[in-house]
C-alpha beads as a LAMMPS data file, in Angstrom:
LAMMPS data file: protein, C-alpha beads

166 atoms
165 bonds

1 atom types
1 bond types

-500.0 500.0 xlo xhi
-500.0 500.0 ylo yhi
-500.0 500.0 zlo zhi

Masses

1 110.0

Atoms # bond

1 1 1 -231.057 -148.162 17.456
2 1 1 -229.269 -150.888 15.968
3 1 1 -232.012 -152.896 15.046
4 1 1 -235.529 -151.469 13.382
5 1 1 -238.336 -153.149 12.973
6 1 1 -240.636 -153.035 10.133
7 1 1 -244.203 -151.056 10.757
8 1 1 -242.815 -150.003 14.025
9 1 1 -239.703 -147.824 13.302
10 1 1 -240.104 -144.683 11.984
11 1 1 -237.750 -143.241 9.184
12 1 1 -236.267 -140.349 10.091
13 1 1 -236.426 -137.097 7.932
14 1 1 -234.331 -136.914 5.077
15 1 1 -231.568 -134.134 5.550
16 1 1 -231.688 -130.869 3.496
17 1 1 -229.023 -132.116 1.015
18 1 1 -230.746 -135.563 0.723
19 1 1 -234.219 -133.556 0.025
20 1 1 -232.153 -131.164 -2.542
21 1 1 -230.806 -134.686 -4.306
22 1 1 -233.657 -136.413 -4.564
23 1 1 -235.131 -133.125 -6.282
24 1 1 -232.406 -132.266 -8.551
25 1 1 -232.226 -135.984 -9.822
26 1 1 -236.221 -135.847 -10.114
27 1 1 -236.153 -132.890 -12.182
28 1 1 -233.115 -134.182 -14.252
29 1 1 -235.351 -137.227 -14.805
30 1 1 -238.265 -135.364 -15.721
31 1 1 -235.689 -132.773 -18.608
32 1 1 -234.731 -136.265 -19.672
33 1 1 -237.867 -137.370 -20.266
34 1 1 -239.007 -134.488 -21.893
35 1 1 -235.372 -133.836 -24.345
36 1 1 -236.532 -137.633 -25.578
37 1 1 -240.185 -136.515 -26.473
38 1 1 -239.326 -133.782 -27.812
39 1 1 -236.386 -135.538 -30.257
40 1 1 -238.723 -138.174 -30.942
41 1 1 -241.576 -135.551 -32.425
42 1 1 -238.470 -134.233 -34.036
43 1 1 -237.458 -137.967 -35.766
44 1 1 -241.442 -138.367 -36.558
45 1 1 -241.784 -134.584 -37.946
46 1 1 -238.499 -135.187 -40.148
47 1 1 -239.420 -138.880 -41.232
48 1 1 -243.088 -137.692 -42.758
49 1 1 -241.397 -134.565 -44.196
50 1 1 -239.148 -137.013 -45.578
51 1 1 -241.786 -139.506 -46.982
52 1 1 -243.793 -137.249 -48.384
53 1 1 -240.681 -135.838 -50.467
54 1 1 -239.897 -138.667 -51.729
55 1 1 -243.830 -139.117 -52.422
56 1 1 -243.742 -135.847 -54.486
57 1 1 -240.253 -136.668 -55.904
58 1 1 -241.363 -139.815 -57.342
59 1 1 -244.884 -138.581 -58.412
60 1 1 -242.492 -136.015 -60.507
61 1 1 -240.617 -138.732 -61.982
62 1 1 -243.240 -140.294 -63.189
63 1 1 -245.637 -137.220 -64.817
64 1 1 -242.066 -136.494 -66.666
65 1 1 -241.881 -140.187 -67.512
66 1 1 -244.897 -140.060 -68.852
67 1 1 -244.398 -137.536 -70.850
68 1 1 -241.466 -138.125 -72.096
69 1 1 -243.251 -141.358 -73.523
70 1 1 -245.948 -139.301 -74.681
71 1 1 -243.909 -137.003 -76.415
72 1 1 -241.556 -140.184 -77.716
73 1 1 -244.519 -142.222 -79.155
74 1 1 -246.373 -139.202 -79.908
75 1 1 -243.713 -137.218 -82.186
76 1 1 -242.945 -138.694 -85.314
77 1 1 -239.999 -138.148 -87.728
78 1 1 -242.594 -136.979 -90.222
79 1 1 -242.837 -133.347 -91.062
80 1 1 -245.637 -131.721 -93.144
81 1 1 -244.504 -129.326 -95.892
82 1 1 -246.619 -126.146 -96.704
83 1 1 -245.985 -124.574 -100.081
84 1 1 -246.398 -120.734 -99.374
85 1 1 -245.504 -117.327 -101.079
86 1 1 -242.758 -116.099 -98.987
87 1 1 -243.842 -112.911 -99.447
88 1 1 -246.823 -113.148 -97.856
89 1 1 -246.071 -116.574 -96.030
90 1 1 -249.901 -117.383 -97.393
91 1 1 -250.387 -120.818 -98.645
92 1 1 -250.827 -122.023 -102.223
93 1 1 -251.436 -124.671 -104.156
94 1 1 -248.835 -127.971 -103.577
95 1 1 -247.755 -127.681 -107.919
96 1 1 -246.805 -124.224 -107.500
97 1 1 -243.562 -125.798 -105.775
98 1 1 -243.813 -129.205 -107.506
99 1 1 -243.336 -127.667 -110.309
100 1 1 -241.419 -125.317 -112.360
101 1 1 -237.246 -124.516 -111.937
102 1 1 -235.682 -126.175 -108.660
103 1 1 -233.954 -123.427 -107.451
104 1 1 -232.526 -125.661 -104.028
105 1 1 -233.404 -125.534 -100.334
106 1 1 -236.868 -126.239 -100.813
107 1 1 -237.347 -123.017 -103.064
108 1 1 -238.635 -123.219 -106.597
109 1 1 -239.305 -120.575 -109.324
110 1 1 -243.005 -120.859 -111.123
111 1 1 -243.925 -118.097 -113.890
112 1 1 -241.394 -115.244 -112.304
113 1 1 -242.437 -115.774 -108.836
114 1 1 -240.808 -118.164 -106.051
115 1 1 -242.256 -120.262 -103.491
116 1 1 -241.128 -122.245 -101.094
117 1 1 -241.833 -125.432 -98.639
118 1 1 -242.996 -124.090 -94.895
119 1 1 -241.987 -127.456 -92.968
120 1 1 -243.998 -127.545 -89.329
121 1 1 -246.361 -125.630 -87.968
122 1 1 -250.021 -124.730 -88.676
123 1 1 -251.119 -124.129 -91.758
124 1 1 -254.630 -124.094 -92.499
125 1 1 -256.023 -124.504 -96.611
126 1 1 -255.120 -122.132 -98.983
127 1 1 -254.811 -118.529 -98.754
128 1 1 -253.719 -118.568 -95.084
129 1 1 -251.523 -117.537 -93.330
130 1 1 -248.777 -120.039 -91.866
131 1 1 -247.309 -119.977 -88.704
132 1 1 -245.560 -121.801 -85.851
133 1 1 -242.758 -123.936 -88.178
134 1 1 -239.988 -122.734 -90.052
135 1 1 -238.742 -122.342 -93.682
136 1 1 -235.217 -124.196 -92.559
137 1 1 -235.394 -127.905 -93.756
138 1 1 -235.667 -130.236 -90.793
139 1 1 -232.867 -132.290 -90.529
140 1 1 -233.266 -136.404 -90.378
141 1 1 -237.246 -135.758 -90.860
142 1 1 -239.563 -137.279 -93.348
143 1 1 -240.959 -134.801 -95.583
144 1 1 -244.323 -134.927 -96.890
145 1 1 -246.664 -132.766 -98.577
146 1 1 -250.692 -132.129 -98.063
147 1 1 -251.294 -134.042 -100.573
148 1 1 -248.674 -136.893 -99.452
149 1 1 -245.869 -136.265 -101.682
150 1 1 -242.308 -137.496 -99.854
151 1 1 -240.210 -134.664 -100.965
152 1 1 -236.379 -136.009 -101.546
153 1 1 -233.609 -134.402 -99.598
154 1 1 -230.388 -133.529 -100.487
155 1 1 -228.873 -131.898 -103.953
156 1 1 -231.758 -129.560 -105.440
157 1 1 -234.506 -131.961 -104.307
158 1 1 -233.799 -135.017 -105.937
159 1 1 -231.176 -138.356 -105.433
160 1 1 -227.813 -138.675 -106.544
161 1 1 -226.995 -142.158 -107.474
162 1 1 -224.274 -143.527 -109.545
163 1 1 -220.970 -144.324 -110.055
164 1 1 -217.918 -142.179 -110.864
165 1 1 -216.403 -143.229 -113.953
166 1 1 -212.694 -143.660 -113.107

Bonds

1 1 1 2
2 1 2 3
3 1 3 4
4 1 4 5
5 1 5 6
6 1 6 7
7 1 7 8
8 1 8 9
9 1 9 10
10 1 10 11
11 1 11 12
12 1 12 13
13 1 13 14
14 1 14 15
15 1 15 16
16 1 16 17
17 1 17 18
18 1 18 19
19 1 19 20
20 1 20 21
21 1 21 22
22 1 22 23
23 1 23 24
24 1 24 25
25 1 25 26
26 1 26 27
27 1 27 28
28 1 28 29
29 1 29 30
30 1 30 31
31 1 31 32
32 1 32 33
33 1 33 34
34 1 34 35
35 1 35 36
36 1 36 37
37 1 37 38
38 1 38 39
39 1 39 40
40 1 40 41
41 1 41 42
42 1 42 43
43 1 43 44
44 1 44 45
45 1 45 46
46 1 46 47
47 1 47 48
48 1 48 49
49 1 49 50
50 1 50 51
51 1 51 52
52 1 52 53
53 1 53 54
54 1 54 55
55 1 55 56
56 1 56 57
57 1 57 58
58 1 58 59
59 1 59 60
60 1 60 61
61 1 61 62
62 1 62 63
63 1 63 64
64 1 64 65
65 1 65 66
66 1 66 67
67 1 67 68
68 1 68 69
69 1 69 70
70 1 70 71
71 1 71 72
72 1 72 73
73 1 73 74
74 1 74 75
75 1 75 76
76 1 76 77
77 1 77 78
78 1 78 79
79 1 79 80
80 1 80 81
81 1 81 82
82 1 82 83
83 1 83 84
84 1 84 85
85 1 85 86
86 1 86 87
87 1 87 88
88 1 88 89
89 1 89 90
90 1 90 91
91 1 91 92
92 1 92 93
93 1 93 94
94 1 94 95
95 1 95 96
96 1 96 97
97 1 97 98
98 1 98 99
99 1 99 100
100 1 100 101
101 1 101 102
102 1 102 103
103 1 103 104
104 1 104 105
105 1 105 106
106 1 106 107
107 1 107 108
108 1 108 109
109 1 109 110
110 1 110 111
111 1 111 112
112 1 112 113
113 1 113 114
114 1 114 115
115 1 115 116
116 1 116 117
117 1 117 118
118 1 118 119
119 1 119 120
120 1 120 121
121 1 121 122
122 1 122 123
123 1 123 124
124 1 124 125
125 1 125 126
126 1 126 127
127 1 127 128
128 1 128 129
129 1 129 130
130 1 130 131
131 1 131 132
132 1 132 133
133 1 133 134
134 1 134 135
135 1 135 136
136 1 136 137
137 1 137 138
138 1 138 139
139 1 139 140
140 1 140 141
141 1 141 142
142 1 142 143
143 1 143 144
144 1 144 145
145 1 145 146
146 1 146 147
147 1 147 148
148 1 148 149
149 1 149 150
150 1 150 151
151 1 151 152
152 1 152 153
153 1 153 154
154 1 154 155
155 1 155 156
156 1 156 157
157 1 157 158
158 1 158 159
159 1 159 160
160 1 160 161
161 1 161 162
162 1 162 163
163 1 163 164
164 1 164 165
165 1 165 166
């Protein structure tokens, strides 16, 4: 059979190790096939996982950004100052520390008692109770009273000007 003609010759059956190749490359082809499916599900799974970190990353960013702002434009330098009875940390009246002996740090002596500035925090009207701020004066802060006083930093609540006389 040198010669075959097409439509009239007949292929012959494929030998056992032909069969056996043309089913191990099939199946290799068909693992193949599925490997790249899977690895591509893989890709899409890890690129949305992906995306939607750096969704929630940014959406982070920017609720801190914003309040960070908030907080920047929001906060002032401006504290409020309290007078109080330290005793009793209950508010009193603003000239029961305006006036009388300076006795420094915010602390002055009226009639045998002293009272003191309670910068921060709430305090309600007088004869209640403070809390949330502190008795410490706030550094680099504006100090004003209820009733709008700027209290002067430094020395025993008052400026130092002048000259030396050398």
């Amino acid at each position: 059979m040198r010669r075959q003609e097409p439509g009239v010759t007949t292929p012959r059956p494929p030998t056992v190790g032909e069969a056996r190749a043309r089913d191990k490359a099939r199946k290799a082809r068909a693992e193949q096939a599925l490997l790249e499916a899977e690895q591509a599900a893989k890709e899409e799974a890890k690129r949305k996982t992906r995306r939607r970190a750096m969704i929630g990353t940014v959406a982070v960013v920017g609720v801190v950004g914003l309040v960070a702002l908030g907080y920047t434009v929001l906060s002032s330098d401006e504290v409020r100052a309290t007078c109080i009875d330290p005793e009793t940390e209950v508010v009193v009246d603003d000239s029961y520390c305006s006036s009388g002996s300076p006795s420094g740090g915010g602390m002055f002596i009226y009639a045998g008692s002293s009272y003191r500035y309670y910068y921060g925090g709430n305090a309600g009207g007088v004869g209640t109770k403070v809390s949330g701020g502190t008795i410490v004066t706030p550094k680099g802060a504006t100090i004003t009273t209820k009733s709008g006083t700027t209290i002067q930093r430094g020395g025993f609540g008052s400026k130092f000007s002048g000259s030396t006389g050398s």
